[in-house]
Structure formats: C-alpha cells, structure tokens
C-alpha positions, 0 to 999 in steps of 0.5 A: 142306276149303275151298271153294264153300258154298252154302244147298242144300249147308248143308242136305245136310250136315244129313242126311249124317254122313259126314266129321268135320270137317262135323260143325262146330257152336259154341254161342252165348255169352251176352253179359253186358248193357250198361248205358245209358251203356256203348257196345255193342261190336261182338260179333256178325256177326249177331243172331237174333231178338236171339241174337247170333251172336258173331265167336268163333262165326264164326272156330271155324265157318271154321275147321272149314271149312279157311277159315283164321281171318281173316275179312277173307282170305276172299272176301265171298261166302264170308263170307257163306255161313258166316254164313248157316250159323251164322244156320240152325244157330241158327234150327234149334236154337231150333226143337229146343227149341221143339218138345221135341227132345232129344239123348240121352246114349246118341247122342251116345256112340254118334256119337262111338265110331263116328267115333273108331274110323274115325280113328287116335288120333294123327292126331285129335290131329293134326288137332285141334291144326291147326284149333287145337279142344280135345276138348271143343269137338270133342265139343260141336259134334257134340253140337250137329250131332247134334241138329240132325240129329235135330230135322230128321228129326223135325220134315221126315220125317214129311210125306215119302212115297215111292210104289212108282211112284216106286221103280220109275221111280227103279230104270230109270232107274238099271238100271246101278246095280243090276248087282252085281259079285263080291263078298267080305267081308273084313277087310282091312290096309295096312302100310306094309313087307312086314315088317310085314305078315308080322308080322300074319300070323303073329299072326293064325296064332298065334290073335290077332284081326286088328283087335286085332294091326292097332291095335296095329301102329298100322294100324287097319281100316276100318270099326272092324275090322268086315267090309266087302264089296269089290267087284271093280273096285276094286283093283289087277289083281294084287291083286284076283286074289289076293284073289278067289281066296280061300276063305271063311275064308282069310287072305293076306299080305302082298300087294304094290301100289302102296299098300303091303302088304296082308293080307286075311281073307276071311269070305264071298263072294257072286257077280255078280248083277243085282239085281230091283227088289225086291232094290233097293226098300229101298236105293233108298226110303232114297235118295229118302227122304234126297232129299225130306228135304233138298229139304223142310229147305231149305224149312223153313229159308227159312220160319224165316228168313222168320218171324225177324228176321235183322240182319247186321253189313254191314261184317263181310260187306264187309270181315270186319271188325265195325263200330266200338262205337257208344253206346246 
C-alpha cells in the first residue's frame, strides 16, 4: 500500500471505489479550549480555516496507507502528501455541509455489504488487526469516504458534458479495445486440494447452491457469488479449454492449474465480437465522464485551498515531529 502520492493521484481516489484500504478517512476531533494562561500544545499537523488537523488524524491516514506510524521515518515528501490528503478531505467535508450534502443511511449499508462480501471474514479481521483499526473506525471512515464521493459528484458532474465527437474520437483511437474475445459466464471456485473440490462438486450435484457450499468451505466467490463474465486470454491453456468447452448450465470440477483446483459453472456464453461504436458508446461516456470529474475535482480543490487559510506545522513536515508547546 505504501508508495509515491500525489494531489492528482488523491483526487482520482475520490472517484474510484475499488480497494479497501482507499477508502481511508478519520474524523476530525474537537480539541477542548485553552485558557489564556495555559500553553497551547502541539495538537495538530495542520489547521483549516482554525479546524485543526490533529496528529492522531495523521498516524490513522498513514496507517490506512501502509506507511507504518511513525511520522518521522517517512520521507518529508511523503509527509506532506498525507497531510495534503487530510487538508482536501477537510476542505471537501466542509463543503458537504455547506452545500446541504448528506450520506444516507441506506448507502452507506449498501457500501459496506459490497465490499465485506468481496472480503473473506477472517482475513478482514486480519487485516484490521495489522493497521491496528477497530470495525468501528473501519466503518466511520468509509462513511466519511463516501460522503466525499458523493459530494464531489454532486457539486463537479453537473458542469461535465461529453460530445458524441468525442465518444467517437475516443473509440478510434482505442479500436483495439473494443475487439471482444469469447466469453462465458460463470460461477467460478479455487480450493486449495482436489479434495476439496470434489466436495463442492458433489454438493452442488445433490442440489446445494455453489456460492452458499463454497462459504462454507470457507472459498468465497468473486464478486459475492454473483455470475461473472471471463474472457478467453485469461486462464492457463489447459483450463481455459476445459472451461470453454462447456455448455450453459454445466458444471466441472475439479480442474487442476498452477493456482489450485478450480470448479466452474457455467451460466451463458457469448461469442468473439467487434463491438460497433454504438455498442461501446455507453462504456466509453462513463469513462470520459470519470475523466473530466477527476480533472474538474482537482480544480476544485485548488479553488478551495486557494479560498482558505491553510497553516502547516513546518517542523512536523521537516521532521515528522510537531513543534514544542508554546504559551499564548
């Protein structure tokens, strides 16, 4: 998870679901006031129009990256991308509400049912417990992730037009991705032993649904157990052709690779095809569509930033360390 950030790459994630661990957002915590005579102490890496941006805000943000949580072994420049990360989430949440944006309850079950079906139950707990996160912390983040999302897209896509010149400039200069190989749709297993996946067979065969035996046998499905299509090009040559082989409604297994043993149901098949422009319209206004909103959200948050008074603890960004206390 670790690695080079940037603003542009930050602004991409807003728009892209994806992967769970960039859905990583920590709400800001109300800092009790000083009195006169009491000094200030070093409580934030940043303050936001006065919102502070606390160090604990910091460490959680890092962690969800894979940068480890100690600020001061991270490169200065990584530093600073993070907190230029937690400075744009604040700038955009404040945003949201300014502008009346509000999560429903209803999204944020239906996000969270999607990602923890694509996730085995022990592993999340697994990982959880590495980045050293509560469930609870897991969950207000994506809350907060989601929100964003959804006030980007509301406050940026309704200035975003794409032309029918442009669909049809963007699908010849990317003809090649509109050539669509053999395809079939399939519920597909990977057991680990060939044990195994003769146990899912025969429990498939007595009648039992293949997502339900593979959860239990602890090999989830992709996708939640819904039908996915596969393309040819994307297996191993022995088992694409044992798979490709199939009818519609047929079930095989187990079948050996490199990976393990897989079983395959396969629900419909569809053949190669070149796709006709307008085939590919709709596929290709959703991509140009996600282009322009991520180009128009860094835009935006350079108009925000330029609008709001941002002050940087420089120590901290040096050094990863905040300055000393200093009396008021």
């Amino acid at each position: 998870m670790a690695g080079s950030i940037t603003s542009q790459q930050t602004a991409t994630r807003w728009f892209h679901r994806g992967t769970l661990w960039a859905a990583g957002v920590v709400l800001a915590l109300v800092l009790a006031a000083c009195t006169s005579s009491e000094p200030e102490g070093p409580t934030s890496v940043v303050r936001v129009d006065g919102k502070p941006v606390t160090l604990a805000e910091f460490n959680s943000r890092a962690a969800f990256m894979g940068l480890g949580g100690d600020p001061a072994a991270l490169e200065p420049e990584l530093r600073k991308a993070v907190v230029e990360d937690l400075v744009g989430r604040t700038l955009v949440l404040a945003e949201a509400e300014r502008q009346g944006v509000e999560l429903l309850p209803e999204e944020l079950e239906k996000r969270e049912g999607q990602l923890l079906r694509k996730l085995e139950p022990e592993a999340f707990k697994h990982n959880l417990a590495v980045h050293g996160i509560s469930k609870q912390q897991w969950r207000r983040e994506l809350a907060a992730q989601l929100l964003m999302e959804k006030a980007l897209r509301l406050i940026v896509r309704p200035g975003i037009r794409v032309t029918p010149d442009e669909i049809a400039a963007y699908y010849r200069r990317h003809l090649d991705r509109y050539h669509r190989p053999e395809q079939i749709l399939a519920q597909h297993a990977l057991l680990p032993n060939k044990d195994l996946a003769q146990k899912l067979v025969d429990q498939v065969q007595k009648g039992m649904d293949i997502s339900q035996a593979a959860a239990q046998m602890g090999a989830p499905l992709a996708g939640g157990g819904q039908p996915t299509w596969l393309s040819r090009g994307h297996m191993p040559p022995g088992l694409e052709a044992k798979v490709f082989a199939l009818k519609p409604g047929q079930l095989a297994g187990p079948l050996p690779s490199p990976y393990g043993f897989h079983v395959v149901r396969v629900e419909a098949k569809r053949p190669a095809v070149v796709l006709s422009l307008a085939q590919a319209a709709p596929g290709i206004q959703k991509n140009l569509v996600a282009k322009k909103q991520e180009a128009q959200a860094i835009i935006l948050m350079q108009e925000l930033k330029t609008k709001s008074d941002i002050i940087y603890d420089q120590q901290f960004l040096d050094k990863g360390r905040l300055a000393p206390a200093r009396s008021k």
